[in-house]
BAKE-850972 format. One record per residue (C-alpha): x, y, z; residue in one letter. Coordinates in nm, 3 decimals, m for minus. Example, Ala and Ser with C-alpha at 12.3 -4.5 7.8 and 13.67 -1.06 7.14 Angstrom:
<martis>
+---------+---------+---------+------+
|    east |   north |      up | rest |
+---------+---------+---------+------+
|   1.230 |  m0.450 |   0.780 |    A |
|   1.367 |  m0.106 |   0.714 |    S |
+---------+---------+---------+------+
</martis>
This chain:
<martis>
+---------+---------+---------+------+
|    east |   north |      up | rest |
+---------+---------+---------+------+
|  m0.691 |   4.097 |   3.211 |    X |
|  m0.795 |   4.049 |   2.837 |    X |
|  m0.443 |   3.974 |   2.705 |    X |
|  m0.368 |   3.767 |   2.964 |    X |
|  m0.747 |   3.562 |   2.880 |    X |
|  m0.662 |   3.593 |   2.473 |    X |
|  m0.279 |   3.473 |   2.544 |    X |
|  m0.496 |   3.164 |   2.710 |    X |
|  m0.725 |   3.094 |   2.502 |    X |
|  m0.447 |   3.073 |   2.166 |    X |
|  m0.293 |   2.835 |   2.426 |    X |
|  m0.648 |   2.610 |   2.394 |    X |
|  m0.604 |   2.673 |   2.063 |    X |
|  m0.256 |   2.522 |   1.967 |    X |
|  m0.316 |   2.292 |   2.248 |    X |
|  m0.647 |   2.135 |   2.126 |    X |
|  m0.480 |   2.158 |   1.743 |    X |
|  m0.157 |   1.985 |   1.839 |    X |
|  m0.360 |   1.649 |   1.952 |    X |
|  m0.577 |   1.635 |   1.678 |    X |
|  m0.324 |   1.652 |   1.410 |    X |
|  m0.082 |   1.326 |   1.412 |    X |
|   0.256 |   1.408 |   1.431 |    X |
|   0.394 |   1.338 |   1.105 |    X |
|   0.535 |   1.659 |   1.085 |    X |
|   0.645 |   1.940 |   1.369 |    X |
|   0.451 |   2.227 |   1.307 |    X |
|   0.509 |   2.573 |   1.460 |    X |
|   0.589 |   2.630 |   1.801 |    X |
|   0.700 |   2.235 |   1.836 |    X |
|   1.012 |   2.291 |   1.635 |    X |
|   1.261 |   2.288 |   1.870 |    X |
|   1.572 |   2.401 |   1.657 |    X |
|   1.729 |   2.769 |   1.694 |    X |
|   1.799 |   2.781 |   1.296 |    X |
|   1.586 |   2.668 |   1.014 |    X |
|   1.603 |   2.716 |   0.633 |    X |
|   1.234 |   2.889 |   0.541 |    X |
|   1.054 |   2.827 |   0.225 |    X |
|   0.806 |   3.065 |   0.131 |    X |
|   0.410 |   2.925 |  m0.008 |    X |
|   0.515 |   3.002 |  m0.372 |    X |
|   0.804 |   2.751 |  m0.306 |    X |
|   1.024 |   3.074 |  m0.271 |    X |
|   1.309 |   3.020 |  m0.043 |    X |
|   1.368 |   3.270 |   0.183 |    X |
|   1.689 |   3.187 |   0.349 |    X |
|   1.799 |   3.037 |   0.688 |    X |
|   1.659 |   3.248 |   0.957 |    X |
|   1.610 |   3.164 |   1.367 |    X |
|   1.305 |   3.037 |   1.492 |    X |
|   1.136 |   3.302 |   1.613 |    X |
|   1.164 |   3.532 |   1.289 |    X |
|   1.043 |   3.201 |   1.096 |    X |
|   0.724 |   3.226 |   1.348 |    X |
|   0.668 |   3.539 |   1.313 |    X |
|   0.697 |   3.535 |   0.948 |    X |
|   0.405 |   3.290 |   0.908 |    X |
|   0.178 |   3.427 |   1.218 |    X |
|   0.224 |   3.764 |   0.997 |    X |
|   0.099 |   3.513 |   0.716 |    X |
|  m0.157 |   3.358 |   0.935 |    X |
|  m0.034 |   3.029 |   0.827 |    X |
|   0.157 |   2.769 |   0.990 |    X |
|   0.510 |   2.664 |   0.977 |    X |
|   0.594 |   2.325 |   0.935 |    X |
|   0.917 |   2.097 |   0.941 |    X |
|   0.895 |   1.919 |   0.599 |    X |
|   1.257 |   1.809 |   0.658 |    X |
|   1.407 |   1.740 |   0.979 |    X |
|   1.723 |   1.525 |   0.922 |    X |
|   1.836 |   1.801 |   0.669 |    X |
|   2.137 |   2.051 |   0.851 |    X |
|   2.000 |   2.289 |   0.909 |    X |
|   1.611 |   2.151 |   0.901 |    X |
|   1.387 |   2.288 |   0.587 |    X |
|   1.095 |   2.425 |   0.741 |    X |
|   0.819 |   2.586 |   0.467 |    X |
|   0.499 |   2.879 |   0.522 |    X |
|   0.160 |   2.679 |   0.460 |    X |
|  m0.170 |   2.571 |   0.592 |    X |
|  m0.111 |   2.262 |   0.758 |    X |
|  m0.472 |   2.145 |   0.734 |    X |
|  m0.477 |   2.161 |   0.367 |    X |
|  m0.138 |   1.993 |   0.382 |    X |
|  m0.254 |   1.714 |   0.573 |    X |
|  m0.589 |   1.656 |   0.318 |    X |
|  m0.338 |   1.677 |  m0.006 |    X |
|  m0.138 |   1.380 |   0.222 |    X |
|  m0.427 |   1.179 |   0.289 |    X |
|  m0.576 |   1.233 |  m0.079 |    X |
|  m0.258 |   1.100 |  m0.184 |    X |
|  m0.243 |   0.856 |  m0.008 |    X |
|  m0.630 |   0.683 |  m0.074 |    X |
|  m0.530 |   0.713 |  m0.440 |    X |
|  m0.251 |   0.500 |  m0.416 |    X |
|  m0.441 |   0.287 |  m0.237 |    X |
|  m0.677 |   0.282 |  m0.493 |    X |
|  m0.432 |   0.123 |  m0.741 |    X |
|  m0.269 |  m0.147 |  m0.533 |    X |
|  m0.368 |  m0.480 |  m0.602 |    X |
|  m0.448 |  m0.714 |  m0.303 |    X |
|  m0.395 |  m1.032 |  m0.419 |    X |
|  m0.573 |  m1.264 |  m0.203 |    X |
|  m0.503 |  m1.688 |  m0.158 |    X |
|  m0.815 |  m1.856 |  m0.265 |    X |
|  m0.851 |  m2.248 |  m0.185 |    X |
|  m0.970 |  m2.532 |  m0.350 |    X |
|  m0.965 |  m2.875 |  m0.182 |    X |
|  m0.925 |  m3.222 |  m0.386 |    X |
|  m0.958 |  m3.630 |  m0.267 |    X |
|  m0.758 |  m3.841 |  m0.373 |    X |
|  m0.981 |  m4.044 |  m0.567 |    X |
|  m1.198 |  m3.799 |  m0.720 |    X |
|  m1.340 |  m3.808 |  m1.059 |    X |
|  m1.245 |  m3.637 |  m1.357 |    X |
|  m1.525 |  m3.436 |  m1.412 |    X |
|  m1.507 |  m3.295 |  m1.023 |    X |
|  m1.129 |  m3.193 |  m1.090 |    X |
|  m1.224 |  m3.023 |  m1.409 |    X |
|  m1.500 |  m2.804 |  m1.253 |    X |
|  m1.249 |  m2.732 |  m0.940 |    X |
|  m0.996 |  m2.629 |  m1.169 |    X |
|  m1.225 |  m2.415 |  m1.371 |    X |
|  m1.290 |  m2.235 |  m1.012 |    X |
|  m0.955 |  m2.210 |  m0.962 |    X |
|  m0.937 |  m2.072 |  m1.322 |    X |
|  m1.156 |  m1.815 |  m1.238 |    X |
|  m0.942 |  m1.705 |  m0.952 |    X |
|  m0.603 |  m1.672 |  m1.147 |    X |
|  m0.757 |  m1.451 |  m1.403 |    X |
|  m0.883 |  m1.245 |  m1.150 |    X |
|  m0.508 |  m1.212 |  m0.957 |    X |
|  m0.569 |  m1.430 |  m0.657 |    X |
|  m0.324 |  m1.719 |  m0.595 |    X |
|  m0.491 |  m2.055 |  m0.565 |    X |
|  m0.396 |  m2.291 |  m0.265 |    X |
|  m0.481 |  m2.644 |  m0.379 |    X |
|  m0.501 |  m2.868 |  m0.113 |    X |
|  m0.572 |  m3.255 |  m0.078 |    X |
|  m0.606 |  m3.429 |   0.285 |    X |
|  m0.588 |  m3.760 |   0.296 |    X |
|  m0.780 |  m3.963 |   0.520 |    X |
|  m0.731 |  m4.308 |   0.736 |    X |
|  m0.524 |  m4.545 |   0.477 |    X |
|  m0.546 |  m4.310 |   0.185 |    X |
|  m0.164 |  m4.214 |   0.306 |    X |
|  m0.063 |  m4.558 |   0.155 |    X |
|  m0.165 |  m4.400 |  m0.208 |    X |
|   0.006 |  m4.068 |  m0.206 |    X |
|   0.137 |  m4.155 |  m0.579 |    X |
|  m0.207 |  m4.155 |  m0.665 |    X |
|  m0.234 |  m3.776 |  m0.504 |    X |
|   0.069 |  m3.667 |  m0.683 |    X |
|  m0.072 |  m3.727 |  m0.982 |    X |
|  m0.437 |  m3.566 |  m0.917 |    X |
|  m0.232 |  m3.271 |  m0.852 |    X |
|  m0.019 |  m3.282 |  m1.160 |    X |
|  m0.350 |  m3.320 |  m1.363 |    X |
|  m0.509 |  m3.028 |  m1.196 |    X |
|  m0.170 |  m2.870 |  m1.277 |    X |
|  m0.240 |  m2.919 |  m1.625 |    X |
|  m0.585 |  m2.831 |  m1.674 |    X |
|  m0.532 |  m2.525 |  m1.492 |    X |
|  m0.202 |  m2.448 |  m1.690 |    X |
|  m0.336 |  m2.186 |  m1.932 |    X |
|  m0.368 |  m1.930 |  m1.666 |    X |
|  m0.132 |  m2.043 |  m1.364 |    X |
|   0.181 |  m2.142 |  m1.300 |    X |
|   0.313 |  m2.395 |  m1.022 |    X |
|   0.423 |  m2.117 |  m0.744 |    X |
|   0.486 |  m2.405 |  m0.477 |    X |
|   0.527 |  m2.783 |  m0.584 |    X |
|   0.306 |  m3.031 |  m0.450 |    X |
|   0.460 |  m3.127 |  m0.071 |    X |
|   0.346 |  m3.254 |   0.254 |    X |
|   0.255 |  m3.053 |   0.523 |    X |
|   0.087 |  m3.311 |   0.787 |    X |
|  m0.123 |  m3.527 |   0.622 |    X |
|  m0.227 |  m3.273 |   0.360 |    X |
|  m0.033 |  m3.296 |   0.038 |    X |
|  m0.075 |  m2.848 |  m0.082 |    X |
|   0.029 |  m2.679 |  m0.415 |    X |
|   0.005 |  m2.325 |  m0.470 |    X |
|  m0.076 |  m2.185 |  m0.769 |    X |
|   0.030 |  m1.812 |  m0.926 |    X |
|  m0.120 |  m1.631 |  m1.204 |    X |
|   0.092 |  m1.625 |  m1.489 |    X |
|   0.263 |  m1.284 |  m1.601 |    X |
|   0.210 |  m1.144 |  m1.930 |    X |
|   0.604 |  m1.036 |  m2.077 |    X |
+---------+---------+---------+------+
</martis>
């Protein structure tokens, strides 16, 4: 009656293990093919063997084996813990997400008749945001009869073009998207 209780409770076991580990990988008893080419934890590789003297190679080991390449003929299966597998992954993984950039699309919003010092401290904002990365969306709405003056926006955004200059480039050229005339800005690249 004990064997038939400790058969059950490794069932639990691999069971309650299976659903809490995503299934990247197929790890021991899900492998489903009759031959596999084994790889030993020192990276030794041990030859193509079935299934079953693959499992019973690394329950012998008390490790796990694990399908680290399906698509290959015949599938590349290697001895190792699969939990410390998993945490090398995911430590991988946060690092490299660690070095990515987001670059994120800041916004700065002009009228069409606005003063030259107000365009000046906009575009020193905007400024601020190239050398950080971000991509500046410069957008100026025009309102009731303003429409009738869009020459007079093109050239607002030209200016603010210039002034921001030293740090961006023109990405997207001034067009008209409703009755919002938008520009987006990019930081320049250092060659």
């Amino acid at each position: 009656m004990e064997t038939g209780a400790g058969n059950l409770s490794a069932f639990y076991f691999i069971l309650r293990r299976c659903k809490t580990i995503s299934k990247d990988n197929l790890i021991n008893e899900e492998i489903r093919d009759k031959e596999v080419r084994v790889i030993d934890t020192d990276g030794e590789q041990l030859g193509i063997m079935s299934i079953e003297d693959a499992l019973a190679l690394s329950a012998e080991k008390r490790l796990d084996l694990v399908n680290i390449s399906p698509n290959a003929k015949p599938p590349v299966c290697k001895i190792l813990d699969y939990g410390k597998y998993r945490y090398e992954l995911q430590k991988k993984e946060k690092e490299a997400r660690k070095k990515q950039k987001t670059i994120q699309v800041k916004e700065i919003r002009l009228s069409t008749f606005i003063e030259e010092h107000d365009l000046i401290v906009k575009a020193n904002n905007a400024s601020k945001f190239l050398k950080d990365g971000d991509k500046v969306k410069v957008s100026l709405r025009f309102k009731g009869r303003e429409k009738d003056h869009a020459g007079k926006g093109q050239s607002v955004m030209a200016r603010f073009a210039e002034v921001t200059g030293e740090y961006g480039v023109i990405e997207k050229k001034p067009e008209f998207e409703g009755r919002s005339l938008i520009m987006v800005l990019a930081p320049k690249t250092d060659k």
